[in-house]
C-alpha positions in Angstrom: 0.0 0.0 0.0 1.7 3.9 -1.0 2.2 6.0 2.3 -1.1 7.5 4.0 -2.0 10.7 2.1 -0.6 9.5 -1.2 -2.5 9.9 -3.9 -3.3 6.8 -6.2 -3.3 6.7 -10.0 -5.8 4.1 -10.4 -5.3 2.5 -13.7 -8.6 2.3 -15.7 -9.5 -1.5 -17.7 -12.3 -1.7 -19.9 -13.1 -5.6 -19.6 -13.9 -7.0 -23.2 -16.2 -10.4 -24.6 -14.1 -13.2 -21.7 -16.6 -15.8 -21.0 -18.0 -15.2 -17.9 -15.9 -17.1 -15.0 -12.3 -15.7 -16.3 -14.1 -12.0 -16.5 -15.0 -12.7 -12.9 -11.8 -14.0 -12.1 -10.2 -11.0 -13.6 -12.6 -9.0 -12.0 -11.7 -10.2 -8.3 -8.8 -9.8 -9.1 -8.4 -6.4 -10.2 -11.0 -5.2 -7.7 -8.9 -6.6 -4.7 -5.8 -4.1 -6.4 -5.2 -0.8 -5.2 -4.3 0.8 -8.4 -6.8 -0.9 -10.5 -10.3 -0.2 -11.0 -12.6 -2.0 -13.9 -14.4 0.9 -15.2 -16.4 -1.1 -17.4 -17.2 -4.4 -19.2 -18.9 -4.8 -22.9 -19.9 -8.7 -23.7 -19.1 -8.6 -27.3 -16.9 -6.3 -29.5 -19.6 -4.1 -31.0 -19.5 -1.9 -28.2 -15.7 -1.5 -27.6 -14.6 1.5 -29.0 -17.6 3.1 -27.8 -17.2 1.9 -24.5 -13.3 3.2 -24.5 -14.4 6.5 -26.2 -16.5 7.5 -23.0 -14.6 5.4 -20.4 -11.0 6.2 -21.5 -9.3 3.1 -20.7 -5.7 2.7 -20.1 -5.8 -1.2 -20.5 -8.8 -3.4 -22.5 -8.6 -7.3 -21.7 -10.0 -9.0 -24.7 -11.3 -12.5 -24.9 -9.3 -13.8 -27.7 -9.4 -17.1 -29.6 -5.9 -19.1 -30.1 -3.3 -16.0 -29.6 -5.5 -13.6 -32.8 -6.1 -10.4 -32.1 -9.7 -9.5 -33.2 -9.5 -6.7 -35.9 -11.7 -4.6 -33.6 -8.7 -4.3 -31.4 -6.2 -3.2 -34.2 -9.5 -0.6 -35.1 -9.4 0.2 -31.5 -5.5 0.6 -30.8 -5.4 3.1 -34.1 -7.9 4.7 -33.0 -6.8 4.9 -29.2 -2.8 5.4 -30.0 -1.2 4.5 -26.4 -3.8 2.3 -25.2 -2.6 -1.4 -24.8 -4.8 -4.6 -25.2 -4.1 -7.8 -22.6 -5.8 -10.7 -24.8 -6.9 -13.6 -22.7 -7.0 -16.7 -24.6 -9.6 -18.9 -22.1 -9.4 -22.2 -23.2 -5.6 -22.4 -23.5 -5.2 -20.6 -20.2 -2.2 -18.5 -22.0 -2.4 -14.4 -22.6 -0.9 -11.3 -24.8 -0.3 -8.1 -24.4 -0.7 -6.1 -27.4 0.8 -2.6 -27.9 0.3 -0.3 -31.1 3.3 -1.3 -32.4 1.4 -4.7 -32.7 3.8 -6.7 -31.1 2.2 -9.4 -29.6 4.4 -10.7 -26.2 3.1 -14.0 -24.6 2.7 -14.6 -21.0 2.3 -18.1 -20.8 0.0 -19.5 -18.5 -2.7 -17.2 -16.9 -2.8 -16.7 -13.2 -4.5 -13.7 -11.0 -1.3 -12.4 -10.1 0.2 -12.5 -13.6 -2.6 -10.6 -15.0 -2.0 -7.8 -12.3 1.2 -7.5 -13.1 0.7 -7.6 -17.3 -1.7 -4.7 -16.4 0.9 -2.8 -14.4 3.6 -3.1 -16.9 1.8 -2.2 -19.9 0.2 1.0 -18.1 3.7 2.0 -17.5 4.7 1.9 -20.6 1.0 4.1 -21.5 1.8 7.1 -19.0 4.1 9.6 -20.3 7.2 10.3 -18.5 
């Protein structure tokens, strides 16, 4: 926990089309985070870039099928320059953070703790110096 008094930058995630026990699990997870807040969850990808357009998002974790990044996400990274996608592939219990310059970084096996920490790393890299 920061030092009484210190104010938190809560890092803002737009949760995205995960079947509904790993969006819970990510969920709990992030809620139980001090620096984390989910601001807001769409259950398909027709609403994304709304949804990010009104929430302003620094991180979207995407349901995403075998390691593909849906080509709403590439819309929503161009569209959204500096915002980073964390794609959650359910069945295969593996994740990837995207960035805009569409490098796609696996993360191997998903646990709570490493989607925290995918979250914090790829918000650092979002907030200017």
């Amino acid at each position: 926990m920061p030092p009484r008094g210190v104010a938190i930058a809560q890092i803002r995630i737009l949760v995205v089309d995960l079947p509904r026990l790993v969006r819970d699990m990510v969920e709990q997870t992030i809620d139980r985070q001090h620096d984390m807040a989910v601001v807001g969850h769409c259950d398909s990808f027709d609403g994304m870039l709304e949804a990010a357009d009104r929430l302003a998002p620094d991180i979207v974790v995407v349901g995403i099928d075998d390691g593909g990044l849906p080509r709403a996400c590439l819309e929503l990274m161009l569209e959204h320059q500096g915002l980073n996608v964390l794609g959650i592939e359910a069945r295969g219990g593996r994740a990837w953070l995207y960035e805009l310059r569409l490098e796609q970084v696996e993360i191997d096996e998903v646990a709570p703790a490493d989607v925290v920490r995918s979250i914090r790393d790829a918000a650092r890299r979002h907030t200017p110096a």
